[in-house]
N, C-alpha and C positions, 0 to 999 in steps of 0.2 A: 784882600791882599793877594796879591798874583808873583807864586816865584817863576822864574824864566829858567831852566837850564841851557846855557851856554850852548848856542848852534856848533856843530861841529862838521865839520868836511874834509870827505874823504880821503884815504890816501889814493897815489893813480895803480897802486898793487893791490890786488884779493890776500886775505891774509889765512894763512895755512888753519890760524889757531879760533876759526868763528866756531865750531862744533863747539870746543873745549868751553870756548867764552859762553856762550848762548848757555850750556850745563850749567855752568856754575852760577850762572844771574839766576835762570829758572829755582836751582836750589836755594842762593841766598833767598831767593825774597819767596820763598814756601819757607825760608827758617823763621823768617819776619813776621810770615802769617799765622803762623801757625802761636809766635811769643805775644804776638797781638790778640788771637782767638782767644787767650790764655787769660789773658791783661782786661778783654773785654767785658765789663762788669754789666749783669744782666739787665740793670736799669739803664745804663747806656743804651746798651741793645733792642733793649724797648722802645728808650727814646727816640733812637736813630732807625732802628729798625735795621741795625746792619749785620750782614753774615757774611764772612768774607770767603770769597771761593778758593775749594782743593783744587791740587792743579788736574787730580782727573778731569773734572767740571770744566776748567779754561781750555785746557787740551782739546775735548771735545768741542766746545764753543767755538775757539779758533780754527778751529778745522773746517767749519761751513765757512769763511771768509772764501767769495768767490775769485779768479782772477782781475789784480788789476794794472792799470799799466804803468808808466814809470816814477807816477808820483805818484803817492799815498798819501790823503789826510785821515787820521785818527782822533776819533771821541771816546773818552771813557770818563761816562760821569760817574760820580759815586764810587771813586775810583780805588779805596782802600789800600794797602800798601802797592799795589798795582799789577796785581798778579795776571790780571786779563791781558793789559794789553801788553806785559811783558811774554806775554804766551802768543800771543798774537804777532806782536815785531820778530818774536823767534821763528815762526810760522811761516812769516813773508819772508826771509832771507833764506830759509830752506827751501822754498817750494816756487818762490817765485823770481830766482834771478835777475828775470828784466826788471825790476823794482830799483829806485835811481836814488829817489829821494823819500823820505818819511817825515808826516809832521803831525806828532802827537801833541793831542790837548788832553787833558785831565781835573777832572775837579775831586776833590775830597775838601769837607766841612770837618773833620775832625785835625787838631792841632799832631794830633799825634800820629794821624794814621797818617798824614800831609806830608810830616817829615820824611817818613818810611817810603812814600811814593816818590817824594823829589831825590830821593838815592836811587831809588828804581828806574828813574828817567833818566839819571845818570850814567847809569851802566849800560842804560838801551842804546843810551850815544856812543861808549866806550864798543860797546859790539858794533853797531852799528859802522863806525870810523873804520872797525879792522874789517869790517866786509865790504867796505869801499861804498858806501850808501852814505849819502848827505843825510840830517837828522836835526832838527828841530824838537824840544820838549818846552812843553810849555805849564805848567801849573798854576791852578788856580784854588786856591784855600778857602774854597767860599762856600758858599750851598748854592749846587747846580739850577734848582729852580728859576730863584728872582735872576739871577747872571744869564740863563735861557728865554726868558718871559724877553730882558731887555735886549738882548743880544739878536731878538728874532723881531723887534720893532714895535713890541705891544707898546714899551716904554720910551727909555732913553735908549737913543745908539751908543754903541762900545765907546769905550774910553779912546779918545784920541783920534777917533772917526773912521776908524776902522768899517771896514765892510763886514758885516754879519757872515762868520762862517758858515763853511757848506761843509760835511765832508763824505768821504769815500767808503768808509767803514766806523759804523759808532758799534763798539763792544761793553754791553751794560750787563750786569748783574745789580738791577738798582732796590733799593732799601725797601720793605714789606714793614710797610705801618698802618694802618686804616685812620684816616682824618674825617675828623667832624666838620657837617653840614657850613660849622661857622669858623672853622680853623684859618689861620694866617696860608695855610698852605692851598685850604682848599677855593678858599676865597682870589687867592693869584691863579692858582688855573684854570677857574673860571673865568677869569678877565682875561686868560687865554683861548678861550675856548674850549677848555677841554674840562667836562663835566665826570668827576672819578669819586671814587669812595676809596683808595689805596694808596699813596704815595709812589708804590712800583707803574703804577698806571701812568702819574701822572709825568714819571720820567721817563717814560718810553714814546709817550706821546709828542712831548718834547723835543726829545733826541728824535724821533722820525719828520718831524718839520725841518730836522737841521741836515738830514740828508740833501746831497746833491743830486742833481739826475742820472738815475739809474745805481744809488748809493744803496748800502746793504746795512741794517740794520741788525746785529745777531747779540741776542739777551736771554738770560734766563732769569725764568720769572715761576709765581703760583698758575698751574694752570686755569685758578678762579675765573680769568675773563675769557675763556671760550662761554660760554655760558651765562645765564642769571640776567637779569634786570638791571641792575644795578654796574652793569658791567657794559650795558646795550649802551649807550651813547660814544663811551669809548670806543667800541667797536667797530661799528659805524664809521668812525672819522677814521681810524687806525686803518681800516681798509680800504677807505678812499684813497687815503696817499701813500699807502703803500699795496703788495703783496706779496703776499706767504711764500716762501719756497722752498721752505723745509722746516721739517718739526722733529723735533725728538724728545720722545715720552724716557722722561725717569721712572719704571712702574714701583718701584721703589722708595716708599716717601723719607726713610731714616738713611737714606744712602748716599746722595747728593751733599749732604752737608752736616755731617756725622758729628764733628766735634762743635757743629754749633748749633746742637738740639732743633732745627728745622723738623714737622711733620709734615708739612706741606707736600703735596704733590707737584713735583717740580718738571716745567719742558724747558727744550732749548728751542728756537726757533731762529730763522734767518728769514726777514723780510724787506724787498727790494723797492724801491722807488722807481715809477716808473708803472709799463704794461703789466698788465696781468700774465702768469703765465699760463699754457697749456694742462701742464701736471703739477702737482707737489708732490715733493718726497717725505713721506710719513715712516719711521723709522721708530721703533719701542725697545726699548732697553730694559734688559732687568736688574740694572745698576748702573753706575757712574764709569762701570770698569771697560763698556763696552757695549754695539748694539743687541741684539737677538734677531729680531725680525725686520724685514725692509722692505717699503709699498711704493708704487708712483702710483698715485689714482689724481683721476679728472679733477682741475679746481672748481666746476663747481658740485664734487661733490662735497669738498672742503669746506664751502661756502655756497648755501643755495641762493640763486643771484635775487629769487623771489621770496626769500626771507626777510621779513620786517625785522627779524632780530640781530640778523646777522651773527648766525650761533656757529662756530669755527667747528667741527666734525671731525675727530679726530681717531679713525677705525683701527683698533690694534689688530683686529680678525678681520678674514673675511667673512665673517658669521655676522658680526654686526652690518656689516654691508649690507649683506645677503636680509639681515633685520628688518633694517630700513628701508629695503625695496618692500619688503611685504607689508610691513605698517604706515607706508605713504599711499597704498592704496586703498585703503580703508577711506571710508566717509567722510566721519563727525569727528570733533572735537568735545571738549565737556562743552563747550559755550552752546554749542547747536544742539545740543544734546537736554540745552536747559538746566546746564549741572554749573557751578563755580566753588574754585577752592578758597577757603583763608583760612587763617592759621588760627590753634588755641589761644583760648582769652588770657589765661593764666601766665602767670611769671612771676612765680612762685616768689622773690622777694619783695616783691611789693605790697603782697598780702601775706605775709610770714604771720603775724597775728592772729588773723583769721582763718588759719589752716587747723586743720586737726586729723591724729593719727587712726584714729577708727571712725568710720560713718557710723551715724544714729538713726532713725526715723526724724525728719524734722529738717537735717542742712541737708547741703548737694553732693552728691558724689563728685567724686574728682577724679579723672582719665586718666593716665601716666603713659608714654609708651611702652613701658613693662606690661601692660595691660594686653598689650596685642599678641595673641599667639596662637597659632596654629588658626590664622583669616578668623579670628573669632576676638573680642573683647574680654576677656577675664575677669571680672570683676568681684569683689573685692580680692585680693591678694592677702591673705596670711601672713607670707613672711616678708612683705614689701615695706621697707626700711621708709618709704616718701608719704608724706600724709595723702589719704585717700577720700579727707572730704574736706566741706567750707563752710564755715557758718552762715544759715542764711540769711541773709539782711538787705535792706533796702540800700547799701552799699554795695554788697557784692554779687548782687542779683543781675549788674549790667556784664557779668565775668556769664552768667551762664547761657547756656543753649536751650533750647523745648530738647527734652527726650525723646528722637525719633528716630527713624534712619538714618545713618550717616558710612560713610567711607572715611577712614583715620589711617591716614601715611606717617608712617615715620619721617618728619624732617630731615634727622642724623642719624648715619648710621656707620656704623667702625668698618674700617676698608678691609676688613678680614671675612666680615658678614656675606654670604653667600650670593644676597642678592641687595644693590642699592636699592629697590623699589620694595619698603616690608609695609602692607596696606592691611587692615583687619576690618570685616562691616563691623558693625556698633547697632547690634539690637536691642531699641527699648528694653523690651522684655528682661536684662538680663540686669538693669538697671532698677532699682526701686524708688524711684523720686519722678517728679513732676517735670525737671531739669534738671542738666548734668554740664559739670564744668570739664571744658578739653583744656589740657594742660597745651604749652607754651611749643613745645618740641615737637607736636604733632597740628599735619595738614587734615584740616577739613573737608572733603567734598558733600555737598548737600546742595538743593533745589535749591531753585532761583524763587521760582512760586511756586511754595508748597514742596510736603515734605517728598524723600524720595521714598520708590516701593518698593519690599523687602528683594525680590528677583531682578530688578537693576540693582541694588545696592549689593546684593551676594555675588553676580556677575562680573560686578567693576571691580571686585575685590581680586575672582579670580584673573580678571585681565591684568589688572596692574600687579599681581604677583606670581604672573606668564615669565616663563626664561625669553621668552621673545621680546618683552618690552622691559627684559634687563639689559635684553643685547643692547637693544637701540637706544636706552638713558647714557649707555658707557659710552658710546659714537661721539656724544660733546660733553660729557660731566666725568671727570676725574678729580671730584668734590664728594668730600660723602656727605654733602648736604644736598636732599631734594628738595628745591626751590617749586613753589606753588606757579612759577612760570613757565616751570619746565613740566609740571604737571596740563597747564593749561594748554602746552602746543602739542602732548601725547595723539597724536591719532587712534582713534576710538572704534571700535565697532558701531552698528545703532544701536538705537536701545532694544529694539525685539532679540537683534543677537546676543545684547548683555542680558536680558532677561529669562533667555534660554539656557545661558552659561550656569545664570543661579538656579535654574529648577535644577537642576542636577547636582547631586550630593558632592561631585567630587569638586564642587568650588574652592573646600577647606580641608584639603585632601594633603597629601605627600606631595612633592615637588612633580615627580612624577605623572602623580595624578593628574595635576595643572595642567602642567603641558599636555598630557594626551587629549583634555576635554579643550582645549585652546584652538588644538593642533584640526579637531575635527571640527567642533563649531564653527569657530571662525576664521579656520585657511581652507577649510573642509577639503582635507587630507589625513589618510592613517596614520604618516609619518611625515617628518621634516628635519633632514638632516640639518636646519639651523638650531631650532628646538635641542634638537636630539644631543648635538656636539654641543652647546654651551652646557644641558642639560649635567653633560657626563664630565668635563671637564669641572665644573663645579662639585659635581658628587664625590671626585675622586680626589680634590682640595679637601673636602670636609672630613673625609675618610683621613687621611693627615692629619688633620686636627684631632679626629677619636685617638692614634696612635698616640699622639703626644707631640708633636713636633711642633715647634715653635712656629708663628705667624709667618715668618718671613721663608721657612722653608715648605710653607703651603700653598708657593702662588704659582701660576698656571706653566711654570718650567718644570715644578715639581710634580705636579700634576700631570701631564702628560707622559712624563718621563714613567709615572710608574702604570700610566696606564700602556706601555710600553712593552717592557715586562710582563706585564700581564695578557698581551696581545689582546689589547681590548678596543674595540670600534666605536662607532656613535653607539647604532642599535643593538651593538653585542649586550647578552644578559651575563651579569656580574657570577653567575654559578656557572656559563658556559667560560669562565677566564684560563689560559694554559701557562706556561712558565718556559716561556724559548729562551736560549743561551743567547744573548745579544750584547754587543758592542756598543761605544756611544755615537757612531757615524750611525748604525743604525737601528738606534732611535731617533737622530736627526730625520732621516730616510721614513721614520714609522709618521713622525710626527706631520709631516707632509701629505704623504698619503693618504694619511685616516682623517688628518683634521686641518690639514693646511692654514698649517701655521709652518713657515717657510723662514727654518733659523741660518745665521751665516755660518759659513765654514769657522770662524774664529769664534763659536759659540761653543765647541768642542768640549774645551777648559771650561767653562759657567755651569755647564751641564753638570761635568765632572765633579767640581769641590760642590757645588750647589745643590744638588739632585741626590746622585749616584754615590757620592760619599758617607753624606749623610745616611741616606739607607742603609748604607752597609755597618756605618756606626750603630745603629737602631736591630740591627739584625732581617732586616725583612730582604736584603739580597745578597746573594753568596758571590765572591769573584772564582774564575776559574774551575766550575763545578767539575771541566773535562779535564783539565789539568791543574791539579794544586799548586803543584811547584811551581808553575810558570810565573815569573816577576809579574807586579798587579801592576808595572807602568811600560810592560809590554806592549808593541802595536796588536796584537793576537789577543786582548785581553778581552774577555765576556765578563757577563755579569749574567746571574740568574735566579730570581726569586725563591727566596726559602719556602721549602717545603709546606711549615705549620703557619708563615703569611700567605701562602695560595692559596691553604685550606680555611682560611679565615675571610681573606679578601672575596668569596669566594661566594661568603652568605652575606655581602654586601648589601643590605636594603631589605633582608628577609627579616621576620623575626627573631631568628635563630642568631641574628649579630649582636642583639644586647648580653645574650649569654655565654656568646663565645668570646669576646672584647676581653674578659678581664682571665680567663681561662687561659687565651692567647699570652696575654701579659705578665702572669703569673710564671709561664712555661719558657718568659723571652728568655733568662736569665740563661736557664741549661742549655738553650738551644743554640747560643751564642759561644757557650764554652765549647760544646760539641764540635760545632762548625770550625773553631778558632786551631783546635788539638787536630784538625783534617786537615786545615792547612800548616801546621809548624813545621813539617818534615818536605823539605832540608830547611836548614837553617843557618842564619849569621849569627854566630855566639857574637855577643858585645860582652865588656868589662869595665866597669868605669874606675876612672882612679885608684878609689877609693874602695876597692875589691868587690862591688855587686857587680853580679852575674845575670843577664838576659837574652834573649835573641829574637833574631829582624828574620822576615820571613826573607825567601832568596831573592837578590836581584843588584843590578851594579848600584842603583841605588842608594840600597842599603847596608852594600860594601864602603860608601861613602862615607854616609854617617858613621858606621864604627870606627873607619881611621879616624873621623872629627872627635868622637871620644876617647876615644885612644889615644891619638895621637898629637890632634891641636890642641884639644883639653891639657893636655901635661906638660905642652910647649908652654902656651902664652898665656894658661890663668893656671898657673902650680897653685894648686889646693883648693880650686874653685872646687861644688859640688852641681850635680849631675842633676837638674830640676826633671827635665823631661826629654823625651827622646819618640818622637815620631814615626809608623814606619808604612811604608802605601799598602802594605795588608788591614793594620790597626792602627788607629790615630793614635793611642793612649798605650803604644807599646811601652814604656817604662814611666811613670806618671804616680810614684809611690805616695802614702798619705802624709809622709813628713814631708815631701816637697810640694804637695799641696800645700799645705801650712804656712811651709817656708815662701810661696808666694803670696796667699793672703797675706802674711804678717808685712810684708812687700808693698802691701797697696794695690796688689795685683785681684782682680777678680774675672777671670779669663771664662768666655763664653766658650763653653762644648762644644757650639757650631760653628765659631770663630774659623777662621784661618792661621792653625798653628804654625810658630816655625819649625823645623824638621829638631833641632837641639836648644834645649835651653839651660844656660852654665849660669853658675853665680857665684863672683868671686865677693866674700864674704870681706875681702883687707882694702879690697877698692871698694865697696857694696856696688858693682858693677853688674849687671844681666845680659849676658851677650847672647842676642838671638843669633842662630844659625840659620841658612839654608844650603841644603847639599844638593846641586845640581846636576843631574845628568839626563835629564830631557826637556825639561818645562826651565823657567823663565829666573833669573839672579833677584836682588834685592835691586828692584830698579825703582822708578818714581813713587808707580802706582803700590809694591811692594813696601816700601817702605812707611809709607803715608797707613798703609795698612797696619804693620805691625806698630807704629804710633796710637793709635786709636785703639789694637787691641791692650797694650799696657798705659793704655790712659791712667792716670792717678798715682802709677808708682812712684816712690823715692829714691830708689835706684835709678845710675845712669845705664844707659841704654845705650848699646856697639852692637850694630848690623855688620855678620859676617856672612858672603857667600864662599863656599868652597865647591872645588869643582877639583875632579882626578887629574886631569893633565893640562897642560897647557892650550891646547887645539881648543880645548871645550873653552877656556877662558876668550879666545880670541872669537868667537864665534857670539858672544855674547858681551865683548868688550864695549861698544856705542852705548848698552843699556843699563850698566852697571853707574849705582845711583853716587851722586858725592857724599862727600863723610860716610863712610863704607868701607871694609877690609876684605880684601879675595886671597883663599889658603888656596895653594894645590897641595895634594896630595904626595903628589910625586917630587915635589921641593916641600918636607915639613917644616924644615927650620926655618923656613920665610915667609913673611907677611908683605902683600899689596897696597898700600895704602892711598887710597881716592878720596885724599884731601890734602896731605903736603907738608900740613901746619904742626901735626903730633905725632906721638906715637900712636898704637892701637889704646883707642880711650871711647868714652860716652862724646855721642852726637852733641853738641850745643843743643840742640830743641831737648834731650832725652836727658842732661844733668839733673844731679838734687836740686831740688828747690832750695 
């Protein structure tokens, strides 16, 4: 079924009010997306494989649309209520004037998401008309596949003899399903040509045959097909008719698509039809909110033109660069080497019967990857929950291996893990059986003819668990599966230099150790500041981890940051570290320097709530050690390492850290009251309605907030109570345990590292939760803010009213474009009046944020 919306042509005037219009489409159809995310029941989700995109996500996407000129055709398969390419038509009337005409096509397979989007194209027309751009919408209700297969001449031609379109720009975020060998789906793109194991594959593929010359292509997808086998024929064809011109890495895999449980490692890409270019722009992000870091390097270092696999290389450092220059000069391969991998025989439910929890004399032992630790096999395990051995029988005897040498990679491993590449040798000896079965999750390396011997096999243990040949797996695999193909294209030392690696003890040594014995053997050099910098950037993520910080505040933003602080270089030793008073422009400045990694000016902020907050939450950095008073959102503001964390970071890697770690942690508690009682003086007494007493450390700030409780609090919610109150000294400045309570009982279950807002009031007669924020430097409740504070009060019952307040008016106007709809703005200096940026109510709960 194919609905048409209505062509529409323009008026011969520009019309004042396109801003106003474009805001409020973009909002509607994020309110749409956001009741549909809701609505979307996980077996659908399955089935269809669909996640429909935050506008951060489209924002960004839309943003690589190159220049075009006065007509535009648009594709957006998989279109969901239409939030792409309504991000996109927003995009081209701001940014591109000369644009005349627009003609969007659309497909969505779901009845319901169909509806949602032929409203969406309605509006695009209604903007559209007022900004004087001709506008065609076209939808189509069908599944973009078989309507692409025929539309592109495999089959039948279009309905009515139409000419197969071309277009200008196709904007996809297409559906992540994996189809079987004999599937209806996999079976049509094959009679296309296009050989895929994903359904996202198979519509990208697609939609790039349907580009015009010189058409752009811009989709976000799993980063799974830079890489793997099973990804190589797509590849192949995907870069023949098209190229890459820019990428950008989400390093973030829960951030991209929050409210709809995505883990995936997600990029964005733009790829053009047509020549190849000169450069790509490679771009990493440490979230949806925004870049970090930004590269032009050669295409083909992107793509090596003499790779049979065509593995897309995607360097977030120049350290992995610098990686892969060193290990493309090396020899051998495993193949020349007379080595080949394949995976364990085991898969655990198909012989569930024949497992058992403790080995005997008499069956086989059985591998786990729990087995491998410290480049060594462990075997048997004590307190290992997975059965350890197999009954022996003339059934399951074709499951085992001879007991010999082998090399055992971890297939998977958790994107938190220090290093993707975790290999252990496998010494008979440690083994008691004739044969040993490798479980399912672990890679085998072993001899072609004949077994391998123990000093290649100790050797290749410590090569593949070198920080050098971690750098160089992360260049194309943003998967934490290591595929036995990407083991097989590693570049290898020979064998005399792997055999020299294992006579020396430190094969199974400390991370350290690796690398030093790597660094000599086989770059035969003392030092390498490649080695050296991934080495420390890792140790100093893990060190995070010992303190306690959650996963997502230990990846290489946070890490640098504190190696920052602690004025620490590649080859600096962790007991020579000092504690200088620094700013976040310079740690931007440190992080260059010392380890070039080269963030944008607009990383500032990321730093800030992401890094340098959280520390300070944790107690391991003091703000203002020169001046206490001074406001903490001051330009003049430092930061500086607490005393008992320099003395602690300090024995980083010695012996002396197991015993200091919990000494440290015992002692955070007082150390943090200490520091917190050095900065109270002066202070902002607050009072809230309701006669409690507290105070905000000094600054115009937090002169804010206390007029919002003081003052708007007893305006527009009379007898709300006072949940929380934020202050840029302490996050948790008033945060008592009944109104803990009173948010769990809420539905609320609010992450400590979350992004709070500065007030949270609760009017108990509406059950209404009105988050605040109080502005006087940083940014209102705008898209990106608001979408945030939705996902932090996921699951409540309470309706939900986003207020900004801001002291005077000047500061309103200064910030007027970005202030989001359905939203309230208090001044200060007017308290008896309310702004209201939606039209339709009073001050109430958002439509997305109502009772259920």
């Amino acid at each position: 079924m194919e609905l048409v919306v209505a062509r529409s042509e323009p008026p011969p005037v520009l019309s004042t009010r396109v801003d106003g219009l474009a805001e409020a489409l973009l909002w509607d159809v994020e309110r749409r997306r956001q009741i549909a995310t809701a609505r979307l029941a996980e077996t659908d989700r399955g089935r269809h494989g669909q996640y429909l995109s935050p506008p951060a996500v489209a924002q960004l996407l839309a943003g690589m649309a190159p220049a075009q000129g006065q007509a535009v055709r648009l594709l957006d398969p998989g279109c969901g209520v239409g939030s792409l390419f309504a991000t996109l038509v927003v995009q081209l009337l701001r940014r591109q004037p000369e644009v005349r005409r627009i003609a969007c096509w659309a497909y969505e397979l779901d009845p319901s998401l169909a509806a949602e989007a032929a409203q969406t194209l309605r509006r695009c027309g209604e903007l559209c008309a007022e900004a004087g751009v001709a506008w065609e919408g076209r939808l189509q209700a069908t599944d973009y596949l078989p309507a692409a297969v025929d539309s592109l001449g495999w089959r039948l031609p279009l309905a009515g003899g139409d000419a197969a379109p071309q277009f200008d720009l196709v904007i996809a975020n297409p559906p992540y399903r994996k189809i079987e060998g004999r599937s209806p789906e996999r079976l049509l793109l094959r009679e296309a040509g296009w050989e895929v194991s994903n359904l996202y594959a198979g519509f990208l593929g697609l939609a790039a045959e349907q580009l015009a010359a010189h058409g752009s292509l811009l989709a976000i997808c799993p980063r799974s097909f830079c890489n793997g086998s099973y990804f190589r024929a797509f590849r192949s064809r995907l870069l023949r008719l098209t190229a890459i011109r820019e990428v950008l890495l989400l390093a973030e895999r829960d951030v991209a698509f929050r409210d709809g449980g995505v883990l995936q490692e997600c990029l964005l890409f733009r790829a053009d039809r047509g020549a190849t270019p000169a450069t790509v722009m490679v771009v990493e992000a440490c979230s949806s909110e925004g870049a970090t870091t930004a590269r032009r390097l050669p295409y083909e270092q992107l793509v090596r033109p003499a790779d049979p696999d065509q593995v897309i290389h995607l360097p977030s450092s120049p350290h992995e660069l610098a990686a892969d220059a060193l290990l493309q000069a090396l020899p051998d391969r495993l193949a020349t080497l007379g080595l080949a991998v394949s995976t364990g025989r085991l898969v655990e439910f198909r012989s569930r019967a024949e497992l058992l929890p403790r080995w005997e004399p008499g069956q086989w032992p059985v591998v786990h990857p729990a087995h491998l630790r410290d480049g060594r096999v462990d075997w048997p395990l004590r307190d290992l929950k997975r059965p350890q051995a197999l009954r022996a029988t003339a059934t399951t005897e074709p499951l085992t291996l001879p007991n010999q040498w082998y090399v055992l990679v971890k297939r998977f491993t958790s994107k938190e893990q220090l290093r993707r590449v975790t290999a252990a040798a496998h010494d008979p000896a440690a083994v008691p059986a004739a044969r040993v079965v490798v479980e399912n999750h672990l890679n085998v390396i072993h001899g072609v003819r004949g077994a391998l011997d123990p000093q290649t096999a100790q050797g290749l243990c410590a090569w593949l668990n070198s920080s050098a040949v971690d750098a160089w797996f992360r260049l194309f695999s943003g998967s934490t599966q290591v595929n036995a193909s990407d083991l097989r294209r590693l570049p290898t030392p020979t064998r005399n230099v792997l055999r020299q690696l294992g006579l020396d003890r430190r094969w199974c040594g400390d991370q350290r150790s690796v690398d030093a014995l790597v660094r000599e053997v086989v770059f035969a050099m003392a030092d390498s500041d490649l080695t050296a910098t991934q080495q420390r950037l890792q140790e100093a993520a893990a060190v995070l981890r010992e303190l306690g910080f959650p996963p997502r505040c230990c990846n290489r933003m946070a890490a640098v940051t504190l190696l920052a602080y602690l004025d620490l270089g590649p080859a600096d030793a962790w007991s020579a570290a000092t504690a200088p008073r620094r700013g976040i422009s310079q740690v931007i400045a440190f992080a260059a320097e010392q380890y070039q990694i080269q963030y944008q000016t607009g990383t500032r902020e990321s730093i800030r709530k992401q890094a340098v907050q959280q520390f300070l939450q944790a107690g391991i950095l003091v703000p203002n050690p020169d001046q206490p008073d001074r406001a903490v959102n001051s330009p003049a503001t430092v930061y500086q390492l607490e005393p008992g964390a320099l003395a602690l970071l300090r024995q980083t890697g010695s012996p002396a850290w197991a015993a200091a770690l919990p000494v440290y942690r015992a002692a955070q508690a007082t150390l943090s009251s200490r520091y917190a009682a050095a900065r109270a003086m002066p202070t902002v007494p607050v009072r809230t309605p309701d006669g409690q007493r507290f105070a905000l450390t000094a600054g115009d700030h937090n002169e804010l907030i206390r007029e919002v409780v003081e003052e708007f609090a007893s305006r527009f919610t009379p007898g709300a109570e006072v949940l929380y109150v934020g202050d840029t000294g302490s996050k948790f400045a008033f945060f008592p345990a009944a109104a803990q309570a009173r948010l769990a009982a809420l539905g609320v279950a609010l992450d400590p590292h979350g992004q709070m807002p500065d007030v949270i009031l609760w009017d108990p007669d509406r059950n209404w939760l009105v988050l605040v924020e109080a502005v006087t430097s940083h940014g209102p409740i705008d898209a990106k803010r608001r979408e945030q504070l939705l996902a932090l009060f996921d699951g409540t019952q309470a309706g939900l009213v986003f207020v900004t307040a801001f002291q005077r008016r000047e500061h309103l106007l200064q910030y007027l474009r970005e202030i989001s709809w359905e939203t309230e703005v208090w001044l200060a200096e007017a308290p008896t009046h309310l702004i209201h940026f939606d039209g339709e109510r009073f001050l109430g709960p958002s439509p997305t944020g109502e009772p259920a």
